[in-house]
C-alpha positions in Angstrom: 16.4 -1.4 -10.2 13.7 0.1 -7.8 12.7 2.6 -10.9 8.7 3.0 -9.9 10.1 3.7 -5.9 12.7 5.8 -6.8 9.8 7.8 -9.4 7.6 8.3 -6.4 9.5 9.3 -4.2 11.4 11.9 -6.6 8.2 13.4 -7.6 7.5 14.0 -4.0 10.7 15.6 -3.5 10.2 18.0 -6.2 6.6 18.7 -5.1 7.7 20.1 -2.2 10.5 22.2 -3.5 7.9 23.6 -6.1 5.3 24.0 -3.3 7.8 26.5 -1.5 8.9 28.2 -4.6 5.5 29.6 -4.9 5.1 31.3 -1.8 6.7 34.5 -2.6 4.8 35.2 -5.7 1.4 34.8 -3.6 2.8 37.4 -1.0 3.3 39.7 -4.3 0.0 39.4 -5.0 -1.8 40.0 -1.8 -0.1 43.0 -1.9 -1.1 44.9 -4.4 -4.7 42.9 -4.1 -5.9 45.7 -1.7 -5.4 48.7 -4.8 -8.7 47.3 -6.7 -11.0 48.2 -4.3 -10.3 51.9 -3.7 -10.7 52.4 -7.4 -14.8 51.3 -6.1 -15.3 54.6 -4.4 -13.8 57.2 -6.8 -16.0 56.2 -9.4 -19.7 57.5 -7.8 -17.8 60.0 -5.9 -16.3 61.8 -9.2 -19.9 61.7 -10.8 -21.4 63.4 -8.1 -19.2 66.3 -7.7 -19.3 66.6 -11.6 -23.3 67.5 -11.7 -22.7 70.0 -8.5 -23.1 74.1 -9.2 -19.9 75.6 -9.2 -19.5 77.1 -5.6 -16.7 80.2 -6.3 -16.6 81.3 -3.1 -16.2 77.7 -0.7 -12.4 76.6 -1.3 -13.2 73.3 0.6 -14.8 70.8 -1.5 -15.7 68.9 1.8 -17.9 66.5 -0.1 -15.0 64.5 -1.1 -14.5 63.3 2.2 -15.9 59.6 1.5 -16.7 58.4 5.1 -18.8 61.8 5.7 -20.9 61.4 2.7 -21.4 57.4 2.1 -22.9 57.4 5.7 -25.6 60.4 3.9 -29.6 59.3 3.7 -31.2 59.7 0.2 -34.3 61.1 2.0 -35.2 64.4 2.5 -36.2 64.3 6.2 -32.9 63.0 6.8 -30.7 65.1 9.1 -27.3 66.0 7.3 -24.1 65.8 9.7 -23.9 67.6 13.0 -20.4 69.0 12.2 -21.0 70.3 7.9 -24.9 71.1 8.6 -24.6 74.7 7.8 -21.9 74.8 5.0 -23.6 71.9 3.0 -25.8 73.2 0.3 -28.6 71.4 -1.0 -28.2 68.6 -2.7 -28.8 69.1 -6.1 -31.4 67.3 -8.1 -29.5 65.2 -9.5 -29.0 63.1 -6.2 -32.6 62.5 -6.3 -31.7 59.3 -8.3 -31.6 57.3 -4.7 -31.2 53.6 -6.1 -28.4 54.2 -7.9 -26.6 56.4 -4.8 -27.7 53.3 -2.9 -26.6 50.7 -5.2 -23.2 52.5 -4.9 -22.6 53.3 -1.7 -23.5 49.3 -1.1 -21.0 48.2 -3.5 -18.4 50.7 -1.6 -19.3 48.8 1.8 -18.9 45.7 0.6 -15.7 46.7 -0.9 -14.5 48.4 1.9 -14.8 45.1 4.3 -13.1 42.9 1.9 -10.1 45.7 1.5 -9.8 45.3 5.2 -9.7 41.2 5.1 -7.4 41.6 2.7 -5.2 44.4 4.4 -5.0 42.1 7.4 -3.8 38.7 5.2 -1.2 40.8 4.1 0.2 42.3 7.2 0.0 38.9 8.0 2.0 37.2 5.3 4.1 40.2 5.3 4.7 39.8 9.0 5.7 36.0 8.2 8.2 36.9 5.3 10.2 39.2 7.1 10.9 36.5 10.0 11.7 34.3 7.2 14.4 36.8 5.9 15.6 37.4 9.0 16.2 33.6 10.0 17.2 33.1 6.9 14.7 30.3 6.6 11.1 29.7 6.0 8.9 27.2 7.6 7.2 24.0 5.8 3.7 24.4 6.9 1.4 21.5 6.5 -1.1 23.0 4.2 1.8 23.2 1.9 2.6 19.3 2.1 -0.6 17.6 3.4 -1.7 16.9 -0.6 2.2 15.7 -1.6 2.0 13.5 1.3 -1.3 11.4 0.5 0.4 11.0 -3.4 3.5 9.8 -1.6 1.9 7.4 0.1 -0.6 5.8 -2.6 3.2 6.4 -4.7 4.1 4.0 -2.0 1.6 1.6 -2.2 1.8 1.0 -6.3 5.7 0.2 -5.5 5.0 -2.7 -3.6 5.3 -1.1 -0.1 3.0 -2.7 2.8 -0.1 -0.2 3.6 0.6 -0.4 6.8 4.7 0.7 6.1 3.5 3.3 3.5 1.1 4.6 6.5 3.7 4.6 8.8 6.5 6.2 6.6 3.7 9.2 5.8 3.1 9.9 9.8 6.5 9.7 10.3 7.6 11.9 7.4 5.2 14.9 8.3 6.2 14.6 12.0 10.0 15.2 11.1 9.0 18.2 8.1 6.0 20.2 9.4 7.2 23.2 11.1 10.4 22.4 10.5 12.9 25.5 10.0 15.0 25.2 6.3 17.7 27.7 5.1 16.6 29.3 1.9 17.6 27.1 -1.2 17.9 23.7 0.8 14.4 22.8 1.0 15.4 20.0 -1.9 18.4 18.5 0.6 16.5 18.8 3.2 13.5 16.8 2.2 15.6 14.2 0.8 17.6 13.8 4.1 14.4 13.4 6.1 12.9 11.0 3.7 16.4 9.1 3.1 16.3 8.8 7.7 12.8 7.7 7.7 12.8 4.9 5.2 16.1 3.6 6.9 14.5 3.7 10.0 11.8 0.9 8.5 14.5 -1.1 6.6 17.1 -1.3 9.6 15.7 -3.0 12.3 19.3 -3.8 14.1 18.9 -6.9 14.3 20.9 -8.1 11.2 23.9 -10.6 11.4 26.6 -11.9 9.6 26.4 -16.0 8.9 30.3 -16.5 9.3 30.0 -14.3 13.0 27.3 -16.6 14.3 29.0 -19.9 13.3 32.3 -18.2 14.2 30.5 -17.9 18.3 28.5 -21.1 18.2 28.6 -24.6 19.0 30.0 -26.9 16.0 28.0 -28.7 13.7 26.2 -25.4 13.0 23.3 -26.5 11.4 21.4 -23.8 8.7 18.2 -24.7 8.0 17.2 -22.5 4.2 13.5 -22.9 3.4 11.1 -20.7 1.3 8.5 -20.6 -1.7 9.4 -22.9 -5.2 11.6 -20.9 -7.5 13.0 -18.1 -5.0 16.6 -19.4 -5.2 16.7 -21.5 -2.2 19.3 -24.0 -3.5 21.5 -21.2 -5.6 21.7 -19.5 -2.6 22.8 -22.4 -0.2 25.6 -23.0 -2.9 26.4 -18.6 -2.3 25.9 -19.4 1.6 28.8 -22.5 1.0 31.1 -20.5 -1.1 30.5 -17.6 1.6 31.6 -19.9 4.5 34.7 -21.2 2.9 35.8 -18.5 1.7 35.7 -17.3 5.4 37.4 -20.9 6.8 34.9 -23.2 7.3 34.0 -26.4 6.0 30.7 -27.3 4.9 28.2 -30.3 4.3 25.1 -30.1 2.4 22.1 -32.4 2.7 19.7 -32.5 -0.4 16.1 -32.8 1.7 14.2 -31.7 -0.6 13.0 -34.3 -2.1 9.3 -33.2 -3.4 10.4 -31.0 -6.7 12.0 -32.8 -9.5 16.1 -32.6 -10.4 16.3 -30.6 -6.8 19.2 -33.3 -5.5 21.1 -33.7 -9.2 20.7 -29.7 -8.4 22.6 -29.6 -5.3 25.1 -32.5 -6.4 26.2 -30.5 -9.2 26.4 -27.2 -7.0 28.5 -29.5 -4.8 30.7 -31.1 -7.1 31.6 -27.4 -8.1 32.1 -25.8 -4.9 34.2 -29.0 -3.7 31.8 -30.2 -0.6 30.0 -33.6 0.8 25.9 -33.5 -0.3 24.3 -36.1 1.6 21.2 -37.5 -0.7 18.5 -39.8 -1.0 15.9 -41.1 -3.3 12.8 -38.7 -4.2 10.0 -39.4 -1.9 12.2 -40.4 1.1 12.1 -38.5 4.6 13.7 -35.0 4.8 14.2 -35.0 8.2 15.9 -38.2 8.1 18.5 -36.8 5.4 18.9 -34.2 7.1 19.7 -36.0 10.6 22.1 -38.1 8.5 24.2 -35.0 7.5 24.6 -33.8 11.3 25.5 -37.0 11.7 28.1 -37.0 9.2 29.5 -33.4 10.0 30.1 -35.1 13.8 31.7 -37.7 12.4 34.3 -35.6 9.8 34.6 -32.6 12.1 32.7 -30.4 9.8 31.6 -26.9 11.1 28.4 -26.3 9.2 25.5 -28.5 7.8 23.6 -26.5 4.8 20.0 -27.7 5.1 17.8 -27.6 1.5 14.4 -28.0 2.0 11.5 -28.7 -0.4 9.6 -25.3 -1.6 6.6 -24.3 -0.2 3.7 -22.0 0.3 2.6 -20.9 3.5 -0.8 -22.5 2.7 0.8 -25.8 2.2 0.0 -27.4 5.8 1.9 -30.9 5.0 5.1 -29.4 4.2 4.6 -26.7 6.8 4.3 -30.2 9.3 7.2 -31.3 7.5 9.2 -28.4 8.8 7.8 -28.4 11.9 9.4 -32.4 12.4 13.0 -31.5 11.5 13.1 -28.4 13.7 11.9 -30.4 16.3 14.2 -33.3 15.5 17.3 -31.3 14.1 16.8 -27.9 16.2 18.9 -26.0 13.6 20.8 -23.1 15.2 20.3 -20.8 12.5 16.6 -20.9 10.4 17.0 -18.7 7.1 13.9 -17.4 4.5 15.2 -17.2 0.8 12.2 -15.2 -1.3 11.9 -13.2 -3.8 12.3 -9.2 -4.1 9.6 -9.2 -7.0 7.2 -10.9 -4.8 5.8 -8.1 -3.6 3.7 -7.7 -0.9 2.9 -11.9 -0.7 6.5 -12.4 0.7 5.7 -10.8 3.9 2.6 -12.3 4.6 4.6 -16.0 4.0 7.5 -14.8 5.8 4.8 -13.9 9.0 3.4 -17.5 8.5 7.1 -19.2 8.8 8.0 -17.3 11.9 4.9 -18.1 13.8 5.1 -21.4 12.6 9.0 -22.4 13.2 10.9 -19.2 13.7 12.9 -17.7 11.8 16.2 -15.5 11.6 16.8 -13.9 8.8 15.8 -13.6 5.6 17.9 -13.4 1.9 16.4 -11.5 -0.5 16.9 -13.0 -4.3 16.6 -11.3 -7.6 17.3 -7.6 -5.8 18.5 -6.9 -9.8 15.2 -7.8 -11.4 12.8 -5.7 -9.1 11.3 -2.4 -10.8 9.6 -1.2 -7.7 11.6 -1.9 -4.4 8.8 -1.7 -2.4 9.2 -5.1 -0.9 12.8 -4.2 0.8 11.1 -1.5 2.8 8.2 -3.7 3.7 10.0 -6.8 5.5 11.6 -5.8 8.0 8.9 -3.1 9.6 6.1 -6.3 9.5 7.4 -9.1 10.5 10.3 -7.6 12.7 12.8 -10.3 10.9 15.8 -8.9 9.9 17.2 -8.7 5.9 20.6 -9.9 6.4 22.1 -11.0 2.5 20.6 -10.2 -0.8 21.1 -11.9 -4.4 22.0 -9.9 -7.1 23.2 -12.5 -9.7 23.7 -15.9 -10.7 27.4 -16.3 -9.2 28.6 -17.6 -6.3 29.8 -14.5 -5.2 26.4 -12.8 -5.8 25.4 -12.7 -2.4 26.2 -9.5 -0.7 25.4 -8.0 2.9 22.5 -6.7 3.4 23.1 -2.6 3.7 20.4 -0.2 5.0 21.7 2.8 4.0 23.0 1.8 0.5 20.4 0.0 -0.7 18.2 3.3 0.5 20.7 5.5 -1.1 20.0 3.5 -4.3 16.3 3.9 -4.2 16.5 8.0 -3.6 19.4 8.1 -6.3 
């Protein structure tokens, strides 16, 4: 379950850790990056002194002093020095080779100025490590997580997560890591909390409720009015939704209005017959709404706390049906309006579940087939876009497959 989410979001994990496990060995490096230069300047300087007479009687050699002599015109006319104008000799002949004293005195300059760049990085990084061991921490600087963050969120995208989500939880993310403080050896746990609160943050919108609660506080008949796409579940899960109630004291009536798809009332009569409850039923063809009246009207009658309402499946491009829907909330005004789609949808389930709400409204939504999906990309989506809250989820075929809706577990299952 989840397996491409929780793939992407590992890797990222693990980018980061590797990202920080590299820093020390590029401080090693810039410090011993300065040594290659200096080796630049002994080399012409050696040669020179090498071709000099030998001078008995001077014990300073004070032509080894580099800055003196690099600064030294190949020209004749050229004055020597102020300060070594009478203790120089002349230069010997050999000097008289200008373009190569040139050519190596230029290299030497050149070398010089990028010893000094490189001096000053390392005082630099040097000056940042010994905070860090200090502290006892070392920051996450962006440059270190700006490439793992645009692979997370494409990561995102290929799991089924909205762009807009995958945007969001990207922003998010680098706000709550960059600059960020983390003991030595927790950079792993720590990335994995902040990216365990973030995604949470999308799923959990705190809005969620339980069915039982709300008919428990409302006005009896409660009616439940389930609607969604062909083949997401809708009438398995109003047989869960039945067992659920019962099981929590309530009795329950069922009215089969959906009757557009073939075998959808023998369907529900057989789930009823099962489960032990009343499914009020008509002929194919005949008016939902008016099935659907005539169970509210039977629940008033038999002192029934909750009418189940199936209706026919749907696309949110279908405008008849979506009319259809629009008659028996008008006529029935359910209390409670629930969306039953797919987890493997993908990304299509939140634009439909967007079209519902602005059409009739809706409550909450059940997720089905939360077992099947290989990506999990649609859990995180939801609840961000539309604003509708997850509040069950179908993981099997049984009637007690239908379990709360959990945030943090279903999280904690993707980041396992």
């Amino acid at each position: 379950m989840f397996d491409l989410l929780k793939k992407k979001l590992s890797g990222f994990v693990q980018g980061i850790v590797g990202k920080k496990e590299e820093t020390p060995e590029k401080t090693d490096y810039a410090r011993k990056a300065p040594a290659e230069p200096e080796a630049v300047f002994e080399t012409p300087v050696e040669g020179i002194i090498e071709e000099r007479p030998p001078e008995p009687k001077k014990e300073e050699k004070t032509v080894v002093k580099v800055p003196e002599r690099k600064e030294a015109p190949v020209e004749k006319k050229a004055p020597a020095p102020p300060r070594k104008k009478e203790e120089e000799p002349p230069e010997p002949k050999k000097v008289e080779k200008g373009p190569v004293q040139r050519k190596e005195i230029a290299v030497g300059k050149v070398a010089e100025r990028e010893t000094e760049k490189l001096e000053r990085k390392v005082r630099k990084d040097i000056f940042a490590a010994v905070k860090e061991t200090i502290s006892g921490a070392s920051e996450i600087r962006e440059g270190e997580i700006s490439e793992l963050l645009e692979e997370l969120e494409l990561g995102l995208i290929e799991s089924d997560v909205a762009l807009e989500v995958a945007e969001d939880i990207k922003n998010e993310l680098k706000g709550r890591v960059v600059g960020a403080k983390v003991p030595k050896g927790k950079t792993a746990e720590f990335i994995h909390e902040q990216l365990k609160e973030t995604l949470i943050g999308m799923v959990d919108t705190g809005k969620g409720f339980s069915i039982p609660e709300r008919v428990r506080n409302s006005e009896k008949p409660v009616k439940i009015m389930v609607l969604g796409p062909n083949g997401s579940g809708k009438t398995t899960t109003i047989a869960k939704m039945t067992k659920m109630l019962q099981g929590a004291g309530f009795s329950v009536v069922v009215a089969a209005s959906d009757t557009f798809r073939a075998a959808a009332v023998e369907q529900m009569k057989h789930h009823g017959d099962k489960l032990g409850v009343k499914v009020i039923a008509g002929a194919y063809g005949s008016d939902p709404t008016a099935l659907a009246f005539d169970a509210v009207e039977y629940a008033k009658a038999h002192k029934i706390d909750v009418v189940l309402i199936d209706t026919a499946g749907r696309q949110d491009t279908n405008v008849n049906l979506l009319n259809q829907l629009k008659k028996m909330n008008r006529v029935i005004a359910p209390q409670i309006k629930i969306y039953v789609g797919e987890s493997i949808a993908g990304n299509a389930i939140v634009e439909q579940i967007s079209v519902f709400h602005k059409e009739i409204g809706i409550d909450g939504v059940v997720l089905t087939k939360l077992d099947c999906d290989a990506k999990g990309g649609t859990v995180v989506s939801i609840s961000k876009v539309t604003g509708i809250p997850i509040i069950y989820v179908g993981t099997g075929q049984g009637y007690l497959d239908l379990e709360p809706f959990d945030a943090k577990r279903i999280i904690g299952e993707i980041l396992s």
